[in-house]
C-alpha positions in Angstrom: -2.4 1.9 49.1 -3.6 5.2 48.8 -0.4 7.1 49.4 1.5 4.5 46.9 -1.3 5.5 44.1 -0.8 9.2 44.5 3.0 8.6 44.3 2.7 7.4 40.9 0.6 9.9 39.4 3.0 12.4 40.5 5.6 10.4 38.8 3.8 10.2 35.8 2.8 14.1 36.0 6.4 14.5 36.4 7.2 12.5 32.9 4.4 14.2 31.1 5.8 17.7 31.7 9.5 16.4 31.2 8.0 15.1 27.9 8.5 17.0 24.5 5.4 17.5 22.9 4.8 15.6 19.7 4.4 18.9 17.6 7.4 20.4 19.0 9.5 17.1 18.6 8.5 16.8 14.5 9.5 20.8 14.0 12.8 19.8 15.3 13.2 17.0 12.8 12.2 19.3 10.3 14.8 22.1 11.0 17.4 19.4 11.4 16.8 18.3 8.4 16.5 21.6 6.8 19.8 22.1 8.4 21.1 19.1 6.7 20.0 19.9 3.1 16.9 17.0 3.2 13.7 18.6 2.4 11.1 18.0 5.9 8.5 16.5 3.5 10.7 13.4 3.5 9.9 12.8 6.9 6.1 13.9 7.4 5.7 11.7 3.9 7.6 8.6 2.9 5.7 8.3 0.2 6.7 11.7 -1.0 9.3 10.9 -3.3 7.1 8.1 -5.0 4.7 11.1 -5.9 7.1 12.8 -7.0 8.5 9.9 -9.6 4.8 10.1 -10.6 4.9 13.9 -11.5 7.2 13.2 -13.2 6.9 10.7 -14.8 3.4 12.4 -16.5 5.2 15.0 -17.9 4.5 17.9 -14.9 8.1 19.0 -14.5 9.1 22.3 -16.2 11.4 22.0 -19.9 15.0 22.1 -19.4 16.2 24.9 -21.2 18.9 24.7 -23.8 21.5 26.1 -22.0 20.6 24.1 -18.9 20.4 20.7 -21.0 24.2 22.7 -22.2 25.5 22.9 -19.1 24.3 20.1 -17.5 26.7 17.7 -20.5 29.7 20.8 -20.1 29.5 19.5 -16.1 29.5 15.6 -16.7 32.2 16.0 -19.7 34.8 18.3 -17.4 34.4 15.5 -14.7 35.1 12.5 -17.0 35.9 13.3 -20.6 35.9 9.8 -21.8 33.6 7.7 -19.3 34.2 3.9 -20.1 31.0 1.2 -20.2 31.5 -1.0 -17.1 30.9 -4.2 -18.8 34.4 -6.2 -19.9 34.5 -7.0 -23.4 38.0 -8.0 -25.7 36.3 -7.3 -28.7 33.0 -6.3 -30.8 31.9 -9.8 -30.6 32.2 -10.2 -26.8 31.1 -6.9 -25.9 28.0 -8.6 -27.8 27.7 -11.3 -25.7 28.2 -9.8 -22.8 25.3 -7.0 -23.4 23.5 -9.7 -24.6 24.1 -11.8 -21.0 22.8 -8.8 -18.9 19.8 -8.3 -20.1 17.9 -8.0 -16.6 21.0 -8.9 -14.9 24.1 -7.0 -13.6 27.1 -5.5 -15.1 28.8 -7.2 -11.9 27.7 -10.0 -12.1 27.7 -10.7 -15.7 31.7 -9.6 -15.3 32.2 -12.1 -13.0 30.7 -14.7 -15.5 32.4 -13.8 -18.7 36.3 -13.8 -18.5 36.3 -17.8 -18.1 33.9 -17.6 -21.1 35.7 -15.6 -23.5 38.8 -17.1 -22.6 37.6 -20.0 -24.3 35.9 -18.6 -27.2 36.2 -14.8 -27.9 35.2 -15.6 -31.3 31.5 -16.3 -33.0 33.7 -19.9 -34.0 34.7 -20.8 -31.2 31.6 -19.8 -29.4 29.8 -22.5 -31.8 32.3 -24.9 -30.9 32.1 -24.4 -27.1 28.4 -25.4 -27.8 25.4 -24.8 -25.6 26.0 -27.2 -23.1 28.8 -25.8 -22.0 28.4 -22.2 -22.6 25.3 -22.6 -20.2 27.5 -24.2 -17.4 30.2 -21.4 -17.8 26.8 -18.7 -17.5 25.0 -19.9 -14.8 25.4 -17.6 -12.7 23.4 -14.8 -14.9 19.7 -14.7 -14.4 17.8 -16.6 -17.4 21.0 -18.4 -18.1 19.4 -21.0 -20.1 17.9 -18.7 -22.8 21.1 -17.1 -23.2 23.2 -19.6 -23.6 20.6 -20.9 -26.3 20.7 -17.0 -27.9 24.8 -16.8 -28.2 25.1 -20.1 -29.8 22.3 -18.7 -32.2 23.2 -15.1 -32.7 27.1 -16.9 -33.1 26.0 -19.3 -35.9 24.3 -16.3 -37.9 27.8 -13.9 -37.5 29.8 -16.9 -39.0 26.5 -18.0 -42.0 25.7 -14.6 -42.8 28.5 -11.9 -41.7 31.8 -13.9 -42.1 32.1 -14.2 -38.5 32.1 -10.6 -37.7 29.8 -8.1 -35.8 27.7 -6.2 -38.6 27.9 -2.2 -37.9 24.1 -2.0 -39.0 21.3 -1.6 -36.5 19.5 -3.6 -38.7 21.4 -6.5 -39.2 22.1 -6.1 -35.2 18.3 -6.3 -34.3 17.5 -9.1 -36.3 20.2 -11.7 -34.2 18.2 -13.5 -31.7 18.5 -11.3 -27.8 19.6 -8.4 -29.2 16.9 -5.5 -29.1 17.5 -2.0 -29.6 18.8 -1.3 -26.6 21.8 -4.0 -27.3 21.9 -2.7 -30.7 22.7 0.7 -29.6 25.3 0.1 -27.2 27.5 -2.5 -29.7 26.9 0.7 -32.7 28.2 3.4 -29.4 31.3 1.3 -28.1 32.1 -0.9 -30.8 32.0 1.8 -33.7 31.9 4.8 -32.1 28.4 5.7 -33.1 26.7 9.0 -31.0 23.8 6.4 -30.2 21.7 6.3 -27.0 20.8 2.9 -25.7 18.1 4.0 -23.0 18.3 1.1 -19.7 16.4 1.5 -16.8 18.9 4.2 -15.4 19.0 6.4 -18.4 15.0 5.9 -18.8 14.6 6.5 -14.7 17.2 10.0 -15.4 15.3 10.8 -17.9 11.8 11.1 -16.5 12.9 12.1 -13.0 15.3 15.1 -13.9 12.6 16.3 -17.0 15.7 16.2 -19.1 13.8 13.6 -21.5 10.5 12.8 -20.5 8.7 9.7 -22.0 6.3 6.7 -21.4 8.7 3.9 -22.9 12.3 3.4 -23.4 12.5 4.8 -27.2 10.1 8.1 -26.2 13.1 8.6 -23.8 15.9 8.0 -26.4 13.8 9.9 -29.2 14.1 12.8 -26.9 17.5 12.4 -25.9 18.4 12.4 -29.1 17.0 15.9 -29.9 17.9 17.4 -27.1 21.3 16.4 -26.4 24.2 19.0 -28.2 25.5 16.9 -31.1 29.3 17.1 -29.4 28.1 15.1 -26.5 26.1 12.5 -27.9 29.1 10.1 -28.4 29.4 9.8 -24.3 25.6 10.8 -23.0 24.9 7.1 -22.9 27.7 6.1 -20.2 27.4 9.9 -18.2 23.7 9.2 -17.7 23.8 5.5 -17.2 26.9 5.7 -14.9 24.7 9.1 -13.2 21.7 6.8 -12.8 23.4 3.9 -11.7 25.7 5.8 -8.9 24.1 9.0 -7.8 20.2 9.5 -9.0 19.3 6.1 -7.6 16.0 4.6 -7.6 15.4 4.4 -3.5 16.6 7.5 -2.7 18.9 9.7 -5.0 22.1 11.2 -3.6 21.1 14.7 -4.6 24.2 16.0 -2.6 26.5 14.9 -4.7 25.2 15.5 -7.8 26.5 17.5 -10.4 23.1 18.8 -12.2 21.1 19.0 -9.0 20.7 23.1 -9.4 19.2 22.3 -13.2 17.0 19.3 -12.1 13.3 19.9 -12.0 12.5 17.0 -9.9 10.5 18.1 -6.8 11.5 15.7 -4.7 15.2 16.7 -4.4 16.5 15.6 -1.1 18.9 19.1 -1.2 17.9 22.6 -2.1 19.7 23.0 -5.0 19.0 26.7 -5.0 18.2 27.9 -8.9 19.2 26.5 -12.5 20.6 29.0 -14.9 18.2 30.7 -18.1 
Protein backbone atom coordinates (compact mmCIF):
# COMPACT_ATOMS: atom_id res chain seq x y z
CA UNK A 1 0.00 0.00 0.00
CA UNK A 2 2.75 1.98 0.94
CA UNK A 3 4.91 1.53 -2.22
CA UNK A 4 1.54 2.12 -4.46
CA UNK A 5 1.07 5.66 -2.46
CA UNK A 6 4.55 6.79 -3.04
CA UNK A 7 4.13 5.85 -6.73
CA UNK A 8 1.45 8.34 -7.14
CA UNK A 9 2.92 11.24 -5.61
CA UNK A 10 5.82 10.84 -7.91
CA UNK A 11 3.37 10.75 -10.67
CA UNK A 12 1.72 13.68 -9.56
CA UNK A 13 5.31 15.53 -8.86
CA UNK A 14 5.97 14.48 -12.28
CA UNK A 15 2.60 16.42 -13.75
CA UNK A 16 3.19 19.39 -11.53
CA UNK A 17 6.68 20.08 -12.95
CA UNK A 18 5.47 19.14 -16.57
CA UNK A 19 2.73 21.73 -15.79
CA UNK A 20 2.98 25.39 -17.16
CA UNK A 21 2.54 27.78 -14.56
CA UNK A 22 -0.61 29.77 -14.60
CA UNK A 23 1.35 33.22 -14.96
CA UNK A 24 3.47 31.90 -17.66
CA UNK A 25 0.41 30.33 -19.56
CA UNK A 26 -1.75 33.95 -19.45
CA UNK A 27 1.64 35.87 -20.83
CA UNK A 28 1.51 33.58 -23.69
CA UNK A 29 -2.05 34.38 -24.43
CA UNK A 30 -1.16 37.80 -24.19
CA UNK A 31 1.69 37.82 -26.80
CA UNK A 32 -0.43 35.73 -28.99
CA UNK A 33 -2.72 37.93 -29.01
CA UNK A 34 -0.56 40.87 -29.37
CA UNK A 35 0.71 38.90 -32.26
CA UNK A 36 -2.59 38.71 -33.69
CA UNK A 37 -3.63 42.46 -33.51
CA UNK A 38 -6.22 41.79 -30.24
CA UNK A 39 -5.33 43.94 -27.39
CA UNK A 40 -4.35 41.28 -24.09
CA UNK A 41 -6.93 43.36 -22.03
CA UNK A 42 -9.62 41.38 -23.86
CA UNK A 43 -8.67 38.35 -22.29
CA UNK A 44 -7.62 39.33 -18.58
CA UNK A 45 -11.19 41.44 -18.88
CA UNK A 46 -14.24 40.51 -20.74
CA UNK A 47 -15.89 43.13 -19.51
CA UNK A 48 -13.32 45.48 -20.94
CA UNK A 49 -14.98 46.45 -23.89
CA UNK A 50 -18.31 47.19 -22.06
CA UNK A 51 -16.19 49.89 -20.10
CA UNK A 52 -15.00 51.04 -22.82
CA UNK A 53 -18.69 51.71 -24.54
CA UNK A 54 -19.19 53.48 -21.15
CA UNK A 55 -16.18 55.95 -21.77
CA UNK A 56 -17.46 56.52 -24.32
CA UNK A 57 -20.44 56.91 -24.29
CA UNK A 58 -19.82 59.97 -21.39
CA UNK A 59 -18.05 61.88 -23.63
CA UNK A 60 -14.18 60.78 -22.39
CA UNK A 61 -12.81 60.05 -25.90
CA UNK A 62 -10.61 62.80 -27.50
CA UNK A 63 -12.44 65.24 -30.55
CA UNK A 64 -11.96 64.03 -33.90
CA UNK A 65 -10.20 66.54 -35.69
CA UNK A 66 -11.43 68.14 -38.89
CA UNK A 67 -9.28 66.58 -41.12
CA UNK A 68 -9.67 63.19 -39.37
CA UNK A 69 -13.62 63.51 -39.49
CA UNK A 70 -12.32 64.60 -43.54
CA UNK A 71 -10.62 61.65 -44.06
CA UNK A 72 -12.40 59.30 -42.42
CA UNK A 73 -15.84 60.31 -45.22
CA UNK A 74 -12.82 60.62 -48.26
CA UNK A 75 -12.16 56.62 -47.11
CA UNK A 76 -15.90 55.45 -47.00
CA UNK A 77 -16.71 57.53 -50.27
CA UNK A 78 -13.57 56.03 -52.41
CA UNK A 79 -14.81 52.48 -51.22
CA UNK A 80 -18.50 52.95 -52.26
CA UNK A 81 -19.39 56.24 -53.87
CA UNK A 82 -23.07 55.68 -53.93
CA UNK A 83 -23.89 53.17 -51.04
CA UNK A 84 -27.67 52.05 -51.52
CA UNK A 85 -30.22 51.67 -48.30
CA UNK A 86 -30.81 47.88 -47.86
CA UNK A 87 -34.44 48.02 -47.44
CA UNK A 88 -36.53 47.27 -50.95
CA UNK A 89 -38.85 49.92 -51.86
CA UNK A 90 -40.65 50.63 -55.64
CA UNK A 91 -41.43 53.95 -54.78
CA UNK A 92 -41.62 57.01 -52.09
CA UNK A 93 -44.70 55.48 -50.72
CA UNK A 94 -43.29 51.95 -50.17
CA UNK A 95 -40.01 52.96 -49.10
CA UNK A 96 -42.57 54.56 -46.37
CA UNK A 97 -44.05 51.64 -45.44
CA UNK A 98 -41.34 49.71 -45.36
CA UNK A 99 -39.29 52.10 -42.94
CA UNK A 100 -42.30 52.30 -41.24
CA UNK A 101 -42.49 48.21 -40.85
CA UNK A 102 -38.97 48.00 -39.33
CA UNK A 103 -39.14 49.95 -36.73
CA UNK A 104 -37.43 47.54 -34.13
CA UNK A 105 -37.29 44.89 -36.62
CA UNK A 106 -34.93 43.96 -39.45
CA UNK A 107 -34.13 45.11 -42.86
CA UNK A 108 -34.15 41.29 -43.63
CA UNK A 109 -36.76 40.41 -42.37
CA UNK A 110 -38.94 43.23 -43.25
CA UNK A 111 -37.63 42.47 -47.09
CA UNK A 112 -38.82 39.21 -46.83
CA UNK A 113 -42.39 40.56 -45.81
CA UNK A 114 -42.90 43.32 -48.21
CA UNK A 115 -42.63 42.27 -52.00
CA UNK A 116 -46.06 40.08 -51.64
CA UNK A 117 -47.34 43.34 -50.01
CA UNK A 118 -46.48 45.90 -52.40
CA UNK A 119 -47.29 43.72 -55.17
CA UNK A 120 -50.76 44.17 -54.15
CA UNK A 121 -50.85 47.70 -53.25
CA UNK A 122 -47.79 49.95 -54.03
CA UNK A 123 -50.03 52.82 -53.71
CA UNK A 124 -51.62 54.80 -50.47
CA UNK A 125 -55.16 53.57 -52.63
CA UNK A 126 -54.69 50.44 -52.85
CA UNK A 127 -53.04 50.07 -49.46
CA UNK A 128 -56.69 51.33 -48.18
CA UNK A 129 -58.33 48.92 -50.24
CA UNK A 130 -56.13 45.93 -49.17
CA UNK A 131 -57.48 47.00 -45.68
CA UNK A 132 -56.08 46.02 -42.26
CA UNK A 133 -57.13 42.66 -42.09
CA UNK A 134 -55.26 41.68 -44.69
CA UNK A 135 -52.31 43.96 -44.68
CA UNK A 136 -51.78 42.36 -41.07
CA UNK A 137 -51.77 38.72 -42.53
CA UNK A 138 -49.33 39.65 -45.42
CA UNK A 139 -47.02 41.46 -42.23
CA UNK A 140 -46.87 39.00 -39.72
CA UNK A 141 -43.86 38.11 -39.82
CA UNK A 142 -42.50 41.72 -38.58
CA UNK A 143 -42.33 42.24 -34.88
CA UNK A 144 -45.45 44.44 -33.61
CA UNK A 145 -47.22 43.49 -36.72
CA UNK A 146 -50.55 44.36 -35.47
CA UNK A 147 -49.76 48.09 -34.76
CA UNK A 148 -48.37 48.39 -38.13
CA UNK A 149 -50.71 47.11 -40.08
CA UNK A 150 -53.18 49.54 -38.04
CA UNK A 151 -50.45 52.61 -38.83
CA UNK A 152 -50.16 51.96 -42.82
CA UNK A 153 -53.81 51.83 -43.27
CA UNK A 154 -53.80 55.21 -41.19
CA UNK A 155 -50.79 56.99 -42.44
CA UNK A 156 -52.34 55.69 -46.19
CA UNK A 157 -55.76 57.23 -45.58
CA UNK A 158 -54.13 60.74 -44.63
CA UNK A 159 -51.61 60.63 -48.06
CA UNK A 160 -54.89 60.15 -50.14
CA UNK A 161 -57.33 62.97 -47.61
CA UNK A 162 -54.76 65.38 -47.18
CA UNK A 163 -51.73 64.95 -49.85
CA UNK A 164 -53.54 63.65 -53.02
CA UNK A 165 -52.15 60.34 -52.53
CA UNK A 166 -48.60 61.27 -52.54
CA UNK A 167 -45.60 61.27 -49.99
CA UNK A 168 -45.30 65.04 -48.73
CA UNK A 169 -41.39 66.20 -49.06
CA UNK A 170 -41.82 68.09 -45.66
CA UNK A 171 -40.46 66.76 -42.42
CA UNK A 172 -43.36 68.24 -40.96
CA UNK A 173 -46.05 66.92 -42.80
CA UNK A 174 -43.90 63.42 -42.56
CA UNK A 175 -43.83 63.46 -38.60
CA UNK A 176 -47.29 64.15 -38.17
CA UNK A 177 -48.53 60.49 -40.08
CA UNK A 178 -49.09 57.99 -37.48
CA UNK A 179 -45.36 55.63 -36.98
CA UNK A 180 -43.32 57.85 -38.57
CA UNK A 181 -40.85 59.68 -36.14
CA UNK A 182 -37.89 61.57 -37.07
CA UNK A 183 -35.86 58.89 -37.74
CA UNK A 184 -38.47 57.62 -40.57
CA UNK A 185 -38.88 61.11 -41.52
CA UNK A 186 -35.27 61.51 -42.35
CA UNK A 187 -34.65 58.50 -44.28
CA UNK A 188 -37.98 59.03 -46.81
CA UNK A 189 -36.44 63.17 -47.10
CA UNK A 190 -32.52 61.27 -47.77
CA UNK A 191 -33.74 58.43 -50.39
CA UNK A 192 -36.80 59.64 -51.57
CA UNK A 193 -35.75 63.29 -52.37
CA UNK A 194 -32.38 63.31 -52.11
CA UNK A 195 -32.13 65.45 -49.00
CA UNK A 196 -28.34 65.43 -47.04
CA UNK A 197 -30.45 64.34 -43.88
CA UNK A 198 -29.18 61.94 -41.11
CA UNK A 199 -31.64 59.60 -39.72
CA UNK A 200 -29.58 58.33 -36.56
CA UNK A 201 -30.67 54.16 -35.82
CA UNK A 202 -29.09 52.31 -33.26
CA UNK A 203 -25.97 51.66 -35.62
CA UNK A 204 -25.32 55.19 -36.54
CA UNK A 205 -26.11 56.26 -32.71
CA UNK A 206 -23.78 53.13 -31.44
CA UNK A 207 -20.88 54.71 -34.33
CA UNK A 208 -21.36 57.67 -33.14
CA UNK A 209 -20.60 57.34 -29.39
CA UNK A 210 -18.08 54.60 -29.81
CA UNK A 211 -15.72 56.10 -32.47
CA UNK A 212 -16.14 59.94 -30.70
CA UNK A 213 -17.03 61.00 -34.12
CA UNK A 214 -20.47 62.34 -32.67
CA UNK A 215 -20.89 61.89 -29.22
CA UNK A 216 -24.47 62.30 -27.54
CA UNK A 217 -26.98 60.92 -24.94
CA UNK A 218 -30.03 60.47 -27.38
CA UNK A 219 -30.54 59.81 -31.01
CA UNK A 220 -31.03 63.67 -32.12
CA UNK A 221 -27.68 64.88 -29.82
CA UNK A 222 -26.02 62.32 -32.20
CA UNK A 223 -27.66 63.62 -35.52
CA UNK A 224 -27.29 67.38 -34.22
CA UNK A 225 -23.61 66.56 -34.19
CA UNK A 226 -23.40 64.81 -37.20
CA UNK A 227 -24.81 67.28 -38.82
CA UNK A 228 -22.07 69.86 -37.85
CA UNK A 229 -19.41 67.91 -38.17
CA UNK A 230 -19.87 66.09 -41.29
CA UNK A 231 -18.24 68.05 -44.71
CA UNK A 232 -21.34 69.36 -46.45
CA UNK A 233 -20.24 67.12 -49.78
CA UNK A 234 -20.83 64.02 -47.79
CA UNK A 235 -23.84 64.46 -46.00
CA UNK A 236 -26.07 63.10 -48.90
CA UNK A 237 -24.45 59.40 -48.23
CA UNK A 238 -23.24 59.63 -44.34
CA UNK A 239 -26.47 58.09 -43.30
CA UNK A 240 -26.00 54.61 -45.35
CA UNK A 241 -21.73 54.67 -44.92
CA UNK A 242 -22.29 54.76 -41.14
CA UNK A 243 -25.35 52.63 -40.88
CA UNK A 244 -24.01 50.06 -43.40
CA UNK A 245 -20.31 50.65 -41.06
CA UNK A 246 -22.31 49.92 -37.88
CA UNK A 247 -24.34 47.28 -39.09
CA UNK A 248 -21.34 45.20 -40.81
CA UNK A 249 -18.00 46.09 -39.21
CA UNK A 250 -18.29 48.28 -35.71
CA UNK A 251 -20.68 45.70 -34.35
CA UNK A 252 -22.18 45.85 -31.07
CA UNK A 253 -20.63 42.34 -29.47
CA UNK A 254 -17.42 42.76 -30.70
CA UNK A 255 -16.34 45.18 -33.60
CA UNK A 256 -14.29 43.90 -36.47
CA UNK A 257 -11.65 46.57 -35.98
CA UNK A 258 -9.46 44.67 -38.57
CA UNK A 259 -11.28 45.42 -41.29
CA UNK A 260 -12.13 48.70 -40.72
CA UNK A 261 -11.49 51.54 -42.76
CA UNK A 262 -11.34 54.43 -39.96
CA UNK A 263 -9.76 52.24 -37.21
CA UNK A 264 -6.36 54.55 -37.27
CA UNK A 265 -8.85 57.81 -36.64
CA UNK A 266 -11.08 56.08 -33.98
CA UNK A 267 -10.71 57.08 -30.44
CA UNK A 268 -12.37 54.19 -29.02
CA UNK A 269 -10.00 52.42 -26.41
CA UNK A 270 -11.25 49.37 -26.70
CA UNK A 271 -9.98 48.66 -30.30
CA UNK A 272 -9.43 45.03 -30.72
CA UNK A 273 -6.33 46.10 -33.30
CA UNK A 274 -3.58 48.61 -32.83
CA UNK A 275 -4.45 50.96 -35.26
CA UNK A 276 -1.19 52.70 -34.80
CA UNK A 277 -1.93 56.84 -35.06
CA UNK A 278 -4.74 59.05 -36.67
CA UNK A 279 -3.53 61.94 -38.79
CA UNK A 280 -3.52 65.98 -37.29
Amino acid sequence: MAKKTTARAARKKTRQTNKTPRKGRVARKAVNAKAMGVEAAHLKDPKAQARADREAAHGELPQWTPAEVEEAFRRFAAASPAPRGELQHINPFTLLVAVVLSAQATDAGVNKATPALFRIADTPEKMVELGEARVRTLIKTIGLYRTKAKNVIALSRILVSAHGGKVPHDRDALEALPGVGRKTANVVLNIAFGEPTIAVDTHIFRVGNRTGLAVGKTPLDVEMKLMQVVPERYRLHAHHWLILHGRYVCIARRPLCEKCLISDLCKWPGKTVDAGASIG
